[in-house]
C-alpha positions in Angstrom: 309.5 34.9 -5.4 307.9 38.6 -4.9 310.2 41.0 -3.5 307.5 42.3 -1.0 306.1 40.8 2.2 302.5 39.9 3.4 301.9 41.7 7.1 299.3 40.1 8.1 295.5 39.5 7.0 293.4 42.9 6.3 290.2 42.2 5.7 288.2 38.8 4.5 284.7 40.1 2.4 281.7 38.3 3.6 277.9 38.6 2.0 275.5 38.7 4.4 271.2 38.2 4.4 271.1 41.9 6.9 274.1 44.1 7.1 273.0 46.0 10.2 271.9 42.6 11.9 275.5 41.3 11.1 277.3 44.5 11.8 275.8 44.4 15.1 276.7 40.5 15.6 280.3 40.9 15.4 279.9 43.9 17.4 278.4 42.2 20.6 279.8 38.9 20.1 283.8 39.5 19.2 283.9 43.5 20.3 285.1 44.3 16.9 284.9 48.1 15.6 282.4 49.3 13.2 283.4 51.3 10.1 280.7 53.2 7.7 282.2 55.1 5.3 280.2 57.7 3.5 281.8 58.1 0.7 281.4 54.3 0.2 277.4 54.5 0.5 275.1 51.8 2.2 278.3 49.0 1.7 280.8 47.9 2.4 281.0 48.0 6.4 283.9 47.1 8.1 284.4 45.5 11.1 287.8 45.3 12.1 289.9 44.2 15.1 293.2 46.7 14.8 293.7 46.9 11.1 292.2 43.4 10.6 288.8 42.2 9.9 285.4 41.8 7.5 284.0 43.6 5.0 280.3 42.8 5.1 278.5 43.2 1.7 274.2 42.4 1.0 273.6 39.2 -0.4 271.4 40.1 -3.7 268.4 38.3 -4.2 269.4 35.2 -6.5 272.7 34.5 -4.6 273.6 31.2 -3.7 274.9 31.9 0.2 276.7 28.3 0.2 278.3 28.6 -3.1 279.3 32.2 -2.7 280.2 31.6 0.9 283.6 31.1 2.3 285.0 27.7 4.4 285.9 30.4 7.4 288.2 32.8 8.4 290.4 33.3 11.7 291.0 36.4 14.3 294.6 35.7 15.9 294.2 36.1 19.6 296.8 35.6 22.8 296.2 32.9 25.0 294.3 34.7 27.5 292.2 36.6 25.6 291.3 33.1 24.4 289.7 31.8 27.6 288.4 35.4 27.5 287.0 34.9 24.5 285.2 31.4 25.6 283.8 32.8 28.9 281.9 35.7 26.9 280.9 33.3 24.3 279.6 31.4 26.9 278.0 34.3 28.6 275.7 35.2 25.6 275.0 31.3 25.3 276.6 30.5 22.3 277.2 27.3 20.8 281.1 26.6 20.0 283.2 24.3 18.8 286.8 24.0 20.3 289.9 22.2 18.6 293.2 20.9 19.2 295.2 22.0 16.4 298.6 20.5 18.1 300.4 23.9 17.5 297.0 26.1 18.3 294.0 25.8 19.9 290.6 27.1 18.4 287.1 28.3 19.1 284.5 28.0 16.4 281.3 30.0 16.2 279.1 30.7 13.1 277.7 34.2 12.2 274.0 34.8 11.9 274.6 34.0 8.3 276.0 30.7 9.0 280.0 31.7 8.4 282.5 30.2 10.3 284.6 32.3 12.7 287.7 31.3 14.4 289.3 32.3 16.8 292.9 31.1 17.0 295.8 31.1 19.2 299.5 29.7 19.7 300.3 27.4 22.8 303.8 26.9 22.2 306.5 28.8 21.1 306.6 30.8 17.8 310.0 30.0 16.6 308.0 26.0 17.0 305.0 27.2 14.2 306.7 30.2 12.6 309.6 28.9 11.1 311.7 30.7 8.3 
């Protein structure tokens, strides 16, 4: 067993087809924060939520996107900012998927690179999920 501790996710590194088209994706569609660094040149950007997010990097030429590609990652979000969440999805006329994970419920939406984003959130209590 370590003897440190896991806060939380940082950052889940994504390759994308067009990093400014993507950048400006997650911008629009979940409000997250773009971060350029110059001393880190044309890539990575981040995208973060808080201190959580993506990094985006270019796909080269003779990538595989599906076999370099992740499943999906998730965004944590409280229950109201879920139905939030759904009415602006539904605002910009996005198709998503939503499931009943008997613990959480979650809202599925894929980048313009075809990733899977989720966004997830408790419905009962934590000491129910989060148990020590």
């Amino acid at each position: 067993m370590p003897n440190f501790q896991i806060k939380g996710l940082d950052h889940v590194g994504i390759t994308v087809k067009d990093l400014n088209a993507s950048a400006d994706w997650y911008i629009k569609v979940l409000g997250l924060k773009k971060y350029k660094l110059e001393k880190w040149g044309e890539f990575p950007i981040f995208l973060l939520a808080g201190q959580t997010g993506i990094a985006l990097f270019p796909q080269s030429e003779n990538q595989d996107q599906q076999k370099d590609s992740i499943d999906h990652f998730a965004f944590n979000v409280s229950n109201t900012d879920f139905e939030l969440a759904r009415k602006h999805f539904e605002s910009l006329n996005l198709k998503y998927t939503f499931k009943d994970h008997h613990y959480f419920h979650s809202l599925y939406i894929n980048d313009p690179d075809g990733h899977v984003v989720e966004l997830t959130t408790l419905i009962g209590k934590e000491e129910d999920f989060y148990q020590v």
